[in-house]
Backbone as numpy.savetxt, mean C-alpha at the origin, in Angstrom:
# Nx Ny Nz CAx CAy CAz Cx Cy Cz
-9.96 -14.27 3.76 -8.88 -13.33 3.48 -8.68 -13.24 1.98
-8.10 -12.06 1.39 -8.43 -11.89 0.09 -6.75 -12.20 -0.34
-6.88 -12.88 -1.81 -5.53 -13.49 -1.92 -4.75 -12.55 -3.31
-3.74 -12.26 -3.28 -3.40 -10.85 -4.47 -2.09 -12.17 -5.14
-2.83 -12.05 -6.53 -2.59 -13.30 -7.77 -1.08 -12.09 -8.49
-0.03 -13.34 -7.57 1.17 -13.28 -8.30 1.37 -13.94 -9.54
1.75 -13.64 -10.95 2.00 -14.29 -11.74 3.98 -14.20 -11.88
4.12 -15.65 -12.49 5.88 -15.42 -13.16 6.09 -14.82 -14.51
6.37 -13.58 -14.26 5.86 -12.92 -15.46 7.62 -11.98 -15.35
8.24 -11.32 -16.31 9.10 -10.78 -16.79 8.67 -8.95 -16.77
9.74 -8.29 -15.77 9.09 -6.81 -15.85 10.37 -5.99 -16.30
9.76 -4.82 -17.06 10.65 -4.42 -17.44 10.27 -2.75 -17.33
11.11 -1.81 -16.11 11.81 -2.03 -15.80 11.65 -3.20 -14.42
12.32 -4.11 -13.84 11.99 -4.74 -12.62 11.96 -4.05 -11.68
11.51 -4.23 -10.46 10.96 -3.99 -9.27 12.29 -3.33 -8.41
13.39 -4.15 -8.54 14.99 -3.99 -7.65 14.92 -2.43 -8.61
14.93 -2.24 -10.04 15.33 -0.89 -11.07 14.24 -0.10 -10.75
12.93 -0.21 -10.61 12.09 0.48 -9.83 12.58 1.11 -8.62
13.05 0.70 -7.40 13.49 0.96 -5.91 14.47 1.54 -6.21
15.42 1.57 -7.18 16.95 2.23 -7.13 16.91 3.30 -7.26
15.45 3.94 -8.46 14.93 4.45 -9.09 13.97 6.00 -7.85
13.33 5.08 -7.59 12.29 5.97 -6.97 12.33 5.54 -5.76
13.18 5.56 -4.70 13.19 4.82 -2.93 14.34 4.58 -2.79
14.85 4.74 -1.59 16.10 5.07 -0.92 16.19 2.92 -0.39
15.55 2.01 -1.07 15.79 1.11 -0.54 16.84 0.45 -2.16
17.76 -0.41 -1.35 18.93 -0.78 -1.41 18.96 -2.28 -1.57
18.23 -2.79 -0.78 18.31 -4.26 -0.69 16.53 -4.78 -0.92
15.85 -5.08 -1.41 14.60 -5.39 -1.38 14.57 -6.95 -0.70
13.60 -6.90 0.63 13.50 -8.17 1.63 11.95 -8.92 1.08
11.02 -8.00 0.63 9.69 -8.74 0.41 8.51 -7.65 0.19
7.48 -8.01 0.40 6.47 -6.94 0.17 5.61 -7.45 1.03
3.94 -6.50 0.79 3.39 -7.04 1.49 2.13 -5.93 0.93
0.69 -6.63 0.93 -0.34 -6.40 -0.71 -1.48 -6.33 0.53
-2.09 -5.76 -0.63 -3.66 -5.11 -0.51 -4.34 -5.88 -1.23
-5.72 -5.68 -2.00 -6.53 -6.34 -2.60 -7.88 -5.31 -3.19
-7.51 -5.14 -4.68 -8.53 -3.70 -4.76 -9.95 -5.15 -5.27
-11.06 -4.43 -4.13 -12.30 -5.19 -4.85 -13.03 -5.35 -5.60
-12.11 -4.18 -7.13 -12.76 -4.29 -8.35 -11.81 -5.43 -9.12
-10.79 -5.57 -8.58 -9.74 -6.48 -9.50 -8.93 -5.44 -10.37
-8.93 -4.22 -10.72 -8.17 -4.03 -11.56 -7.31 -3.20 -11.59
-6.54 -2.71 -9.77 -5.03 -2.24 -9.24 -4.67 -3.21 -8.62
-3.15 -3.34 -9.19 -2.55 -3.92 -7.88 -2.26 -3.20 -6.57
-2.06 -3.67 -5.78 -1.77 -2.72 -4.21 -0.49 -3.66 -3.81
0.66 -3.02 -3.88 1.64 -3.55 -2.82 2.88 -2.28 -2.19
3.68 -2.75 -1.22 4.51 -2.04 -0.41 5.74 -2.73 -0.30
6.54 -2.60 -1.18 8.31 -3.36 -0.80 8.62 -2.97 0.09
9.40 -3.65 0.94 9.83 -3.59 1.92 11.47 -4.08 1.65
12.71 -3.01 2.28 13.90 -3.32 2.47 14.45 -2.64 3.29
15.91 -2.50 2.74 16.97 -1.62 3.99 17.81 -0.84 2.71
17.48 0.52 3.62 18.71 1.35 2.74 20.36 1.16 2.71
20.85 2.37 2.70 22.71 2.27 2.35 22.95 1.92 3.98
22.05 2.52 4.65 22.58 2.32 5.96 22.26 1.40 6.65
21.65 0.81 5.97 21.04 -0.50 7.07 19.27 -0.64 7.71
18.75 0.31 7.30 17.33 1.23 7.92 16.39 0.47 7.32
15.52 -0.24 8.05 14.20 -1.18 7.32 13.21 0.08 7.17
12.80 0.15 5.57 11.94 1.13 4.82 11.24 0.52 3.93
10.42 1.38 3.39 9.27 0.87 2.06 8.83 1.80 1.35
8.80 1.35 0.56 8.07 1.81 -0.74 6.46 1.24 -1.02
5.44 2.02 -0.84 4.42 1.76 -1.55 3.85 2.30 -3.40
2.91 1.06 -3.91 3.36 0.78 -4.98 1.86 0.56 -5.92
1.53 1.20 -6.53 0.00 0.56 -7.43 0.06 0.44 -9.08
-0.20 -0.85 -9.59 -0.18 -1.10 -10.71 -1.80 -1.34 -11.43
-1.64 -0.52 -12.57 -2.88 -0.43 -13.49 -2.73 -0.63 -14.65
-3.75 -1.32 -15.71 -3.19 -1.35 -17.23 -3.22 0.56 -17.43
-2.42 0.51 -18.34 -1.77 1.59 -19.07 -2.92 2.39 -19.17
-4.50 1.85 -20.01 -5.38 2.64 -20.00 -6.11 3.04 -19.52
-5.98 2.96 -18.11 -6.39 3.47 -16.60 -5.46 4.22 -15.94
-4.23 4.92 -16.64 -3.28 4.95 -15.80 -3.55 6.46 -15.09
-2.96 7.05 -13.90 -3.24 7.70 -13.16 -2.97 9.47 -13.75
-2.72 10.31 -14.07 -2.46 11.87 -14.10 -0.65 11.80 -13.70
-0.91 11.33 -12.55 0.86 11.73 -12.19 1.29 9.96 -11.90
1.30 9.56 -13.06 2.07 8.25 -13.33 3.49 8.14 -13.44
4.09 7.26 -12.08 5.14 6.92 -11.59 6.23 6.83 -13.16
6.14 5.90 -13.77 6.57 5.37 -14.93 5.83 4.05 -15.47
5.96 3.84 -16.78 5.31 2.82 -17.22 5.85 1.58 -17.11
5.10 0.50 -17.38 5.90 -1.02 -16.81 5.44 -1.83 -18.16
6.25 -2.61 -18.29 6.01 -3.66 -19.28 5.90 -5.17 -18.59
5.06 -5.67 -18.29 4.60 -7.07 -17.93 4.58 -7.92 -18.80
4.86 -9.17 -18.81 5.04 -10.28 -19.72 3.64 -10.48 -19.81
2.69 -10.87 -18.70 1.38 -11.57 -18.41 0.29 -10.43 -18.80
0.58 -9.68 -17.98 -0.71 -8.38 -18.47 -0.42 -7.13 -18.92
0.94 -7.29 -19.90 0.70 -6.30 -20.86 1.81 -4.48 -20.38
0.92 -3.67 -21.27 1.73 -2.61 -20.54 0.69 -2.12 -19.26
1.62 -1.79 -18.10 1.05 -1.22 -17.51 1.38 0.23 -16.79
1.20 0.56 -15.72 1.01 2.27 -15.51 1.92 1.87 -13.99
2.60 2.60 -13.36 3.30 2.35 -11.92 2.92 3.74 -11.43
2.32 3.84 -10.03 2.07 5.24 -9.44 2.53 4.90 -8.23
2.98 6.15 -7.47 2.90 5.59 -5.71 1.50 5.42 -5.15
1.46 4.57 -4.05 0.29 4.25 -3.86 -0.77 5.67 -3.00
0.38 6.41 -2.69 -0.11 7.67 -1.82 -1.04 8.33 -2.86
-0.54 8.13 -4.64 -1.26 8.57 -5.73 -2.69 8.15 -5.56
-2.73 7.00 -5.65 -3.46 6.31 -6.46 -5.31 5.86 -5.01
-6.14 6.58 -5.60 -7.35 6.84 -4.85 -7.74 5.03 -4.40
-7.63 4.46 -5.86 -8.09 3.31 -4.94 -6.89 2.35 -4.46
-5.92 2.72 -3.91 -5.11 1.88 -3.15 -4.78 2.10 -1.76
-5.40 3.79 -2.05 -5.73 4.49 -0.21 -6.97 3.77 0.12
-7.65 3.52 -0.85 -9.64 3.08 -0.68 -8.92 2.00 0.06
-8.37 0.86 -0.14 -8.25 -0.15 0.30 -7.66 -0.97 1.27
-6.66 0.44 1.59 -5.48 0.55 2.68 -6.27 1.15 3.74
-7.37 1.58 3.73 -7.88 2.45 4.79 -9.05 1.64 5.06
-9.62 0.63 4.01 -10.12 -0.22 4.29 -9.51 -1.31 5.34
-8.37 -1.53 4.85 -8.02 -2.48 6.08 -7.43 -2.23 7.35
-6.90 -1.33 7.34 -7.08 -0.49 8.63 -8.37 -0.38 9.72
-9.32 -0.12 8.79 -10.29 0.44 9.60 -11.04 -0.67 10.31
-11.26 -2.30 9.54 -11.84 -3.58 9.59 -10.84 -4.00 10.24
-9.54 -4.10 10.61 -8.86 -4.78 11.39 -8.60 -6.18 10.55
-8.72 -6.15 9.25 -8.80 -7.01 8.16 -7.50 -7.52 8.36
-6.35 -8.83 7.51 -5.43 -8.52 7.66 -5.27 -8.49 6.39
-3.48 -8.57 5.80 -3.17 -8.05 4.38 -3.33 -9.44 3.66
-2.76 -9.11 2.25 -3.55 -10.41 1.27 -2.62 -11.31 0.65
-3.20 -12.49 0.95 -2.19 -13.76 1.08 -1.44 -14.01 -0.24
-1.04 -14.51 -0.35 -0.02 -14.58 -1.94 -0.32 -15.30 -2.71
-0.89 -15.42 -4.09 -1.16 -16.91 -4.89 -0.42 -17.76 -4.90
0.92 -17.52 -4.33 2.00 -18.34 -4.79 3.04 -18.95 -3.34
2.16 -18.60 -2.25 2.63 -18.45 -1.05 2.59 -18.00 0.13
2.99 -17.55 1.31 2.55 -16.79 2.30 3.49 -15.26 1.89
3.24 -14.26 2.13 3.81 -13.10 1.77 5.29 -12.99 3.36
5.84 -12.91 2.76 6.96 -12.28 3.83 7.02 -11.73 5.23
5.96 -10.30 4.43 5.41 -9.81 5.48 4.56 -9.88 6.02
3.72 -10.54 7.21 2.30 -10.74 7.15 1.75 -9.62 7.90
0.42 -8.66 7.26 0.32 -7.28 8.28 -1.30 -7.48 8.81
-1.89 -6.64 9.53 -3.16 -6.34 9.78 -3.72 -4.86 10.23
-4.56 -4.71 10.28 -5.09 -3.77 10.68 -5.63 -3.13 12.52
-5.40 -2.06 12.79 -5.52 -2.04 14.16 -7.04 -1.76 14.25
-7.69 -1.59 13.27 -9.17 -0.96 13.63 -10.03 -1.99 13.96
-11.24 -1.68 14.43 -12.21 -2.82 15.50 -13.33 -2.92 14.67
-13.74 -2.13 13.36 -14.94 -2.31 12.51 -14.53 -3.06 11.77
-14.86 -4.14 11.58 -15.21 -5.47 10.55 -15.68 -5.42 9.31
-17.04 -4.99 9.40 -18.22 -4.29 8.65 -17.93 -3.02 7.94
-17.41 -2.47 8.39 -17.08 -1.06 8.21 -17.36 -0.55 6.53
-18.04 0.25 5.91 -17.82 0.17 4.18 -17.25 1.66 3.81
-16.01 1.44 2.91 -14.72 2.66 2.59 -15.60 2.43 1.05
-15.90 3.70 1.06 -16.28 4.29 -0.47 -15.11 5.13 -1.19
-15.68 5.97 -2.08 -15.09 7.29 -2.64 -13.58 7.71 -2.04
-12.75 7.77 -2.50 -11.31 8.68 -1.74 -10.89 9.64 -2.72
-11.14 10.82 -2.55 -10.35 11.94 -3.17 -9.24 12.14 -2.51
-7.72 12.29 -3.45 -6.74 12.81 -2.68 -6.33 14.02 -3.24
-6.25 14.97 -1.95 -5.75 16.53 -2.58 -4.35 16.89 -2.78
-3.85 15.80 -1.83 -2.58 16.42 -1.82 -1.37 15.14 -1.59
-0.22 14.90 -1.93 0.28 13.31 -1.86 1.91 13.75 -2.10
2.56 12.90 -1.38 4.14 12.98 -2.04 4.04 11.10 -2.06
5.54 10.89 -2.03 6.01 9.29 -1.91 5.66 8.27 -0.49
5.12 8.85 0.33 4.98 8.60 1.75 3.68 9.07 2.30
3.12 10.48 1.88 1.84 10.81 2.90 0.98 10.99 2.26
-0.24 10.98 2.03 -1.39 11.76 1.30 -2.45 11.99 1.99
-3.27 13.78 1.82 -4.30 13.71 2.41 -5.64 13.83 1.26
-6.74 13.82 2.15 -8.04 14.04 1.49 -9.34 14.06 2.21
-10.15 13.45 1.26 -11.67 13.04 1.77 -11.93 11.50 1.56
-12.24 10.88 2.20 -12.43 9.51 2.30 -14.46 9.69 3.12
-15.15 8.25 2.33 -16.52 8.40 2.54 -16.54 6.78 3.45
-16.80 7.08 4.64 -16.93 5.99 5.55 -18.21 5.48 6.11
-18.41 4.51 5.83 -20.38 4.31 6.39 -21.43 5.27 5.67
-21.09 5.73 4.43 -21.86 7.16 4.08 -21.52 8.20 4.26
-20.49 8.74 4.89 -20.55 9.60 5.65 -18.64 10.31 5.50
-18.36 11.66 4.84 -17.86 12.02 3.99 -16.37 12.55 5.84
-15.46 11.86 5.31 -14.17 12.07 6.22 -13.01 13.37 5.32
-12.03 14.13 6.13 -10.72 14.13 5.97 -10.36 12.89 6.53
-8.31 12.79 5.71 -7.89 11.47 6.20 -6.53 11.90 5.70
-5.60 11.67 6.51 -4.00 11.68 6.10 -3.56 10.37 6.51
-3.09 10.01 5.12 -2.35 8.64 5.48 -1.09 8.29 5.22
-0.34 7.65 6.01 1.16 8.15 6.11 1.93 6.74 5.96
3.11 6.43 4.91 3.56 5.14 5.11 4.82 5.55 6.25
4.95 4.48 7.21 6.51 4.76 7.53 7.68 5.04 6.67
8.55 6.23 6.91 9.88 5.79 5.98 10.92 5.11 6.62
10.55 4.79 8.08 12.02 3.90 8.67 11.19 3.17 9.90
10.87 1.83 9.55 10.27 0.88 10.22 10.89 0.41 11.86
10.51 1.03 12.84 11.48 0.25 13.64 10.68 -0.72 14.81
11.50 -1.93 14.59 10.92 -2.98 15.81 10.33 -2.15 17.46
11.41 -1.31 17.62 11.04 -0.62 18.88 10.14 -0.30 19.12
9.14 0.35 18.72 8.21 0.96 18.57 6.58 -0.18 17.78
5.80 0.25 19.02 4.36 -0.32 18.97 3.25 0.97 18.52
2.04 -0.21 17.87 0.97 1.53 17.89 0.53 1.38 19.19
0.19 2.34 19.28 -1.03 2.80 21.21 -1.92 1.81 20.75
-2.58 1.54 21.79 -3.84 1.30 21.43 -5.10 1.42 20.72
-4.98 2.77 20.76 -6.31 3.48 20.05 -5.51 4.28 19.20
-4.48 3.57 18.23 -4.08 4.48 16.92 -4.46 3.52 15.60
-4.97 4.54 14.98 -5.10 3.05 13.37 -4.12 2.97 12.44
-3.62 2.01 12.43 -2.66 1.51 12.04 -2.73 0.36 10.80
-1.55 0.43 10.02 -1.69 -1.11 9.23 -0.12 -1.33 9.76
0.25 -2.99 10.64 1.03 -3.38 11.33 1.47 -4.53 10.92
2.90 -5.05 11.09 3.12 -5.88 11.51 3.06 -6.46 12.87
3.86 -8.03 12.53 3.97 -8.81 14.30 4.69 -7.41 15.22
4.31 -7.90 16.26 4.90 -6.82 17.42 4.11 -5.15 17.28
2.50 -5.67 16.40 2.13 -4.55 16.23 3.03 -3.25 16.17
4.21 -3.41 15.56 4.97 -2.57 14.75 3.94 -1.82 13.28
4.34 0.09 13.49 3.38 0.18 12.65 4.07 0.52 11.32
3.64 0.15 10.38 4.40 0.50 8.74 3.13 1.06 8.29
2.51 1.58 8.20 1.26 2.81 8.00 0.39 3.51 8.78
0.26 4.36 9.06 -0.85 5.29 9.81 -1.69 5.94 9.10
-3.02 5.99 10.26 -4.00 6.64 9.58 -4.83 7.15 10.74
-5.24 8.43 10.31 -5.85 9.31 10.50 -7.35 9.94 10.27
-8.17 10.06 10.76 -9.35 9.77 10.21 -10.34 10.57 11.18
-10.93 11.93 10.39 -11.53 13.26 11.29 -12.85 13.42 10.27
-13.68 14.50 10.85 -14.91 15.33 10.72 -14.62 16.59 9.93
């Protein structure tokens, strides 16, 4: 399992001024990370509850500054690595690459340097093996993005959708791909055509 290296590092703006900022979440409970296999985005998804009480998330990708994306969230100042770039992750090509990666492998999400993550998630898909290339995205807000995603070689559409209101009630089907929590509760969907 791939492990996503928390440092104690000082952000400015922080993560809580981030969410107040850009996400209807209110209380921040934890997150829960990806793992890009070049090393050089972060991939994560806060997870909290709004004014009303509603378990939601925010997905989240961090890059140094001189990688930073076209439609960059706002910039971040890190103690440890410097300035960096904040996009939503719906932005950002390789944090769909990697989210759709684990989806599709049934992989699960990535353990914490510093701990077990809060949230622990996995993937509903049955390919293991599976290899996620290239992701163009055409089109994206804070929550959905579509495109072309290259799977086994072989060139996909793909809309991928974070939940905006997480609820226990609710399981994926069987044959939906999903990135889940326990109770195969789903906090991402995905979609994946010819």
């Amino acid at each position: 399992m791939a492990e996503a290296i928390i440092h104690d590092a000082s952000l400015s703006p922080t993560k809580d001024e981030i969410l107040a900022e850009h996400s209807p979440i209110v209380e921040r409970l934890g997150s829960y990370r990806a793992v890009d296999r070049d090393n050089e985005v972060g991939i994560e998804v806060l997870v909290g509850t709004d004014s009303h009480g509603t378990l939601t998330q925010c997905g989240l990708t961090y890059r140094d500054k001189s990688i930073a994306l076209d439609d960059e969230l706002l910039p971040l100042s890190h103690s440890v690595l410097g300035d960096r770039s904040v996009s939503h992750l719906t932005a950002d090509p390789v944090g769909v690459r990697e989210v759709i990666a684990l989806i599709l492998a049934g992989g699960r999400g990535a353990d914490f340097s510093i701990g077990a993550p809060i949230f622990e998630v996995h993937g509903t898909g049955q390919t293991p093996d599976v290899v996620v290339g290239d992701v163009e995205i055409d089109e994206h807000n804070e929550h959905t993005c579509f495109g072309t995603v290259t799977v086994d070689g072989e060139e996909h559409r793909f809309q991928l959708r974070l939940q905006q209101e997480i609820k226990d009630q609710h399981s994926a089907d069987a044959d939906e791909l999903a990135l889940v929590k326990d109770g195969d509760v789903p906090l991402i969907k995905l979609e994946v055509w010819k």
